[in-house]
GUGUKE-202674 format. One line per 5 residues: their letters; for each residue x, z, y of C-alpha. Coordinates in steps of 0.02 Angstrom, whole numbers, always signed. Layout:
<mardrens>
a	X Z Y  ...
</mardrens>
This chain:
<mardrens>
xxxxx	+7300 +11089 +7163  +7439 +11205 +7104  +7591 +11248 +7237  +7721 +11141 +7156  +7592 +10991 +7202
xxxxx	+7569 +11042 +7369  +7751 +11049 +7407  +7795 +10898 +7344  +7635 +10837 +7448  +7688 +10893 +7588
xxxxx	+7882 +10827 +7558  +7781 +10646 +7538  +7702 +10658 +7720  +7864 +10671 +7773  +7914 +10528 +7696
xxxxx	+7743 +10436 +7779  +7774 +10534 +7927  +7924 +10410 +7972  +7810 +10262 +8019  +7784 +10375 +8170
xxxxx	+7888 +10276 +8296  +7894 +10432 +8398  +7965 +10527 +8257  +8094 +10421 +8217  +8166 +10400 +8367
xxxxx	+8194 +10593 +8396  +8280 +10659 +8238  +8238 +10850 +8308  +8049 +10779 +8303  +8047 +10724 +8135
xxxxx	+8152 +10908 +8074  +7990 +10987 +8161  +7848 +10869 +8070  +7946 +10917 +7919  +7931 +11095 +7925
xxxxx	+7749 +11079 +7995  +7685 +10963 +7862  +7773 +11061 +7724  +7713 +11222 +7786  +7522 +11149 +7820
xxxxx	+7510 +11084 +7657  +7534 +11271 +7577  +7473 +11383 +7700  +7293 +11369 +7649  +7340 +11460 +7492
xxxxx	+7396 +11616 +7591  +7239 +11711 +7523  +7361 +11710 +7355  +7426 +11877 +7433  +7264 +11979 +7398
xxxxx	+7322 +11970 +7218  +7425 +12117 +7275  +7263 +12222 +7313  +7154 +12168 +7148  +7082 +12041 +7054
xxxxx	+6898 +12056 +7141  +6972 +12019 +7312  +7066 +11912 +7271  +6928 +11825 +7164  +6788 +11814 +7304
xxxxx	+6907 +11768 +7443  +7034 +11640 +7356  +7018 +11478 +7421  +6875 +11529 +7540  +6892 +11575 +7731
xxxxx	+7070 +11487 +7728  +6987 +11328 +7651  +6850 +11324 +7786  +6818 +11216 +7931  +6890 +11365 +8063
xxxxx	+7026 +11381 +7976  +7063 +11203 +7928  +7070 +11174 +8138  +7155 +11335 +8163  +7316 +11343 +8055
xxxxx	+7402 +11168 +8123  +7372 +11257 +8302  +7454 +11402 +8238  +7585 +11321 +8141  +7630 +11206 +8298
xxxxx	+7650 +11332 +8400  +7771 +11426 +8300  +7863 +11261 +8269  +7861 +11216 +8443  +7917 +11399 +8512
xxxxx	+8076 +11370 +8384  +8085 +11182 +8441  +8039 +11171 +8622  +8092 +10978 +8641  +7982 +10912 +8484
xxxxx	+7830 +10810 +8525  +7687 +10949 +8511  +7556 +10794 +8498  +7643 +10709 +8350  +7681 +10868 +8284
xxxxx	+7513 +10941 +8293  +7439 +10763 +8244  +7551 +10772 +8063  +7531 +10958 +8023  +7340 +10954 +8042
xxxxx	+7345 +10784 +7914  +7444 +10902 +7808  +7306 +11044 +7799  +7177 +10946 +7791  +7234 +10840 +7650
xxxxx	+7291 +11016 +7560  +7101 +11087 +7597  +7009 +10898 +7547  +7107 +10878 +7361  +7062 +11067 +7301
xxxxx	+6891 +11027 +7291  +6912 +10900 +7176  +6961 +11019 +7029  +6857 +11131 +6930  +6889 +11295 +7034
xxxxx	+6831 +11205 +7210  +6852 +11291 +7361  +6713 +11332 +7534  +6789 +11197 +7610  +6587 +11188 +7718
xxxxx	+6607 +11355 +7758  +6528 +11426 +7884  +6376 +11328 +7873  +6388 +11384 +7676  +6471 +11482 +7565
xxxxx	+6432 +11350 +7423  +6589 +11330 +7331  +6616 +11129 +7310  +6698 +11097 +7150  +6706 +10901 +7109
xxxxx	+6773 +10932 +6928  +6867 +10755 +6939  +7063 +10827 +6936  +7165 +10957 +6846  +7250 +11106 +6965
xxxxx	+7394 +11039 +6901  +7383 +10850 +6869  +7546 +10751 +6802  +7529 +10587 +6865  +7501 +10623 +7045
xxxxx	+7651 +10751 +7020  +7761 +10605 +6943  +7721 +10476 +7062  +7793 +10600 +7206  +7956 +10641 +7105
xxxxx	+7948 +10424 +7078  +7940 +10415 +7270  +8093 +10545 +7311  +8177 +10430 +7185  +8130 +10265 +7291
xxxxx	+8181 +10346 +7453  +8340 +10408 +7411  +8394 +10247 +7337  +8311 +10088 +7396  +8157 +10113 +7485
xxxxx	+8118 +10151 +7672  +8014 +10313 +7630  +7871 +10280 +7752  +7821 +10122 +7655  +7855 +10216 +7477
xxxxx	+7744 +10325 +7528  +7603 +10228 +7571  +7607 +10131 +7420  +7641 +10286 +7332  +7445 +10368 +7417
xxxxx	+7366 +10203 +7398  +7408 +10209 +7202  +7342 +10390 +7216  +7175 +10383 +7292  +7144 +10223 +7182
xxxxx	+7153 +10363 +7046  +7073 +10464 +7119  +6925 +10351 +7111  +6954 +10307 +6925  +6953 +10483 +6905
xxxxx	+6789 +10528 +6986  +6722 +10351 +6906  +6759 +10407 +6742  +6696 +10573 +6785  +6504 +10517 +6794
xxxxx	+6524 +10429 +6650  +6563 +10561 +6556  +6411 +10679 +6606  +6322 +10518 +6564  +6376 +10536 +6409
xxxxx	+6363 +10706 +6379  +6159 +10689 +6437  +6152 +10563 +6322  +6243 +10676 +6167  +6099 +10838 +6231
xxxxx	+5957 +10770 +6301  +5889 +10887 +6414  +6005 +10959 +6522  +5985 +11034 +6701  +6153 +11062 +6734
xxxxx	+6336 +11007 +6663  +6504 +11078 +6714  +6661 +10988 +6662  +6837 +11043 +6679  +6973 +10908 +6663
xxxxx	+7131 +10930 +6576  +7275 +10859 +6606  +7234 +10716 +6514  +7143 +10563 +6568  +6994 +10566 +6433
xxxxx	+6990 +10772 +6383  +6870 +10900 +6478  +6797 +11063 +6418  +6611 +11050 +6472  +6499 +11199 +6517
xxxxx	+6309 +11151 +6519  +6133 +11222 +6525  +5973 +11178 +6498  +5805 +11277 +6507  +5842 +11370 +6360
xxxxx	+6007 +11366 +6300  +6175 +11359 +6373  +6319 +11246 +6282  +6510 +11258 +6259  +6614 +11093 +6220
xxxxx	+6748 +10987 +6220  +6770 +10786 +6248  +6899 +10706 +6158  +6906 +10536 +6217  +6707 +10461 +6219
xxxxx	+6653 +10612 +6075  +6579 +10785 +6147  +6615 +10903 +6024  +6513 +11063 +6040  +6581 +11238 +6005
xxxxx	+6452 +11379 +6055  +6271 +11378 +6091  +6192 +11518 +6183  +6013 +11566 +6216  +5978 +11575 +6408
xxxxx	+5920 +11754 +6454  +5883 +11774 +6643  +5990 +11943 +6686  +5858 +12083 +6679  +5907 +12176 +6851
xxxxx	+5773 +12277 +6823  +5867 +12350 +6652  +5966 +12535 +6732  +6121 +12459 +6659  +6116 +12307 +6736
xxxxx	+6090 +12406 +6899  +6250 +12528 +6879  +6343 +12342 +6838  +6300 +12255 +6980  +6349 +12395 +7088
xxxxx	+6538 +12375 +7041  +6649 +12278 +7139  +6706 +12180 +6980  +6548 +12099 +6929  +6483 +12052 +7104
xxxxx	+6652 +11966 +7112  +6610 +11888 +6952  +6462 +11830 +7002  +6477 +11776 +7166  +6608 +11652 +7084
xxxxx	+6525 +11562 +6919  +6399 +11465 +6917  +6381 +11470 +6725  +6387 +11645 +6620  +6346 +11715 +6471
xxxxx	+6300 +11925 +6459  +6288 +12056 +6361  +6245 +12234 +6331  +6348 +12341 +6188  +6358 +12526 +6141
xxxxx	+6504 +12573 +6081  +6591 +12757 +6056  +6467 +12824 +6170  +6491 +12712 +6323  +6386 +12552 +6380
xxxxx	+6469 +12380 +6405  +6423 +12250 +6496  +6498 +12096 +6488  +6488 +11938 +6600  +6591 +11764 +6537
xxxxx	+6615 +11629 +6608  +6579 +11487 +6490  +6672 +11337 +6579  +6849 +11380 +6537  +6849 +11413 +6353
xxxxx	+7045 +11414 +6268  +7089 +11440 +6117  +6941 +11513 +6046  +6916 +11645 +6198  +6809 +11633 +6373
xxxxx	+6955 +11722 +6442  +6865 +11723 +6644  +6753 +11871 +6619  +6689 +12028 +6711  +6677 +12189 +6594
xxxxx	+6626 +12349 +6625  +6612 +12540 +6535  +6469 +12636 +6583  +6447 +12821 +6518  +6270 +12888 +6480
xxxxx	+6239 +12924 +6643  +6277 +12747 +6680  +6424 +12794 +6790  +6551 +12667 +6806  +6696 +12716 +6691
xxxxx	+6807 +12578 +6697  +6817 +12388 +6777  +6903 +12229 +6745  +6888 +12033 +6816  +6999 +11911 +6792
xxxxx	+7079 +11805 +6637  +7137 +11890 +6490  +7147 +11796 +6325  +7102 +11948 +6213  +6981 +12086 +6178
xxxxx	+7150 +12190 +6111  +7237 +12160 +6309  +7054 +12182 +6403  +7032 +12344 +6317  +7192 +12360 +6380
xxxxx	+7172 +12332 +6553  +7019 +12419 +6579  +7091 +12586 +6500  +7232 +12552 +6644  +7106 +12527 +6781
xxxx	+7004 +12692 +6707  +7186 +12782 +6736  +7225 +12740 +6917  +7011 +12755 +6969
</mardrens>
């Protein structure tokens, strides 16, 4: 999910946090589950900070280690003990009990969005992407911001709250329900298929879909119960045996790249006496671009001129970008 959601996620287990008799009783308690549960539900996304470096680390690691089973244990241990070394009299059981629901639950709802995370790491490095939820979904945001309402007015905030999750993970199930019916659907509309990728949207009924078959890969859109397709590419296996598909490989961009999607298309172009390679992403096509791609110049020595990875909704601003990364190589 995106941070706003996990804030407000982690305000909510405060709210369900007051069912804890223990808490309730000890106001200093509950201040500490507070801060635990509100950090816990973020900290996971820590890894955003290797944005800073560049858009390969951050690319390969985002949502990985922090999202795995070590560190899911690890971080409410951590967090508790900070909390508790600030708050010496809080209940370190409850605490740890509430910040550890708050890290899991952070860790357990980003794999149900396209991106996914290695939540099974390290028994494997498979990211687990369920496809059912936007990163950023509007009702589970609004029936938070309904629940503040609630418990500042009328409602004890514990019971709010569990209403408020039971309504969720009903739709969560809808979601995921609705889900399989769609790739039923979309088997149906191409018959053939090995695989099919679909992205929601932020509403109920739209997805972009990504899918493959044994010789052709597909771009498309659902719009309600209709799949409408937009691109259809022939499959060609990358030929690692082709030099420039060697010199590629070998840059830090495209092994990013391709340690990440699990659906691409590539290409090889000449162009004012440099090679370009070009890896995209087909499952997040927007606005008539595949802006997730991994690009790269080679000169005719195949010597890696210039690198980019990331999103970029242009070939005007990636032209761009990889004349800056060329400048500061």
């Amino acid at each position: 999910m995106d941070t706003a959601t996990h804030i407000v996620m982690g305000f909510g287990l405060a709210g369900l946090a007051t069912l804890d008799p223990a808490i309730v009783q000890n106001p200093l308690a509950y201040q500490a589950v507070t801060i635990g549960v509100v950090a816990g539900s973020v900290i996971p996304d820590i890894d955003t900070v290797l944005k800073l470096k560049d858009n390969a680390t951050y690319i390969r690691n985002h949502r990985g280690m922090t999202h795995s089973l070590p560190a899911t244990m690890l971080w409410p241990f951590l967090l508790t003990a900070i909390i508790m070394a600030l708050m010496p009299s809080a209940s370190y059981g409850h605490e740890l009990l509430w910040t550890f629901l708050a890290v899991s639950i952070h860790v357990f709802v980003d794999i149900f969005n396209a991106y996914g995370t290695q939540a099974v790491r390290p028994f494997t490095e498979k990211w687990v992407a369920l496809g059912t939820i936007n990163i950023f979904d509007p009702f589970i945001f609004s029936m938070h911001l309904i629940g503040f309402g609630i418990w500042q007015t009328i409602g004890h905030p514990g019971i709010t709250f569990s209403l408020i999750y039971l309504i969720i993970a009903v739709y969560y199930v809808l979601r995921g329900i609705y889900h399989r019916q769609t790739i039923k659907s979309v088997k149906r509309s191409i018959p053939g298929l090995t695989k099919i990728y679909l992205s929601p949207t932020m509403r109920w009924s739209h997805y972009h879909v990504a899918a493959e078959s044994h010789d052709y890969y597909y771009v498309g859109k659902i719009n309600g119960c209709k799949l409408h397709l937009i691109d259809r590419f022939e499959r060609t296996p990358i030929d690692f045996d082709n030099p420039k598909i060697q010199a590629a490989v070998q840059d830090k961009n495209v092994r990013a790249f391709l340690s990440f999607s699990p659906i691409y298309h590539w290409a090889i172009k000449e162009r004012n006496g440099k090679f370009i390679i070009q890896f995209t992403d087909l499952r997040y096509y927007s606005k008539g671009t595949y802006p997730f791609t991994a690009t790269v110049w080679l000169d005719k020595n195949l010597t890696v001129q210039s690198s980019f990875t990331g999103w970029v909704f242009s070939e005007q601003k990636l032209r761009k970008k990889l004349v800056i990364a060329r400048s500061h190589s």
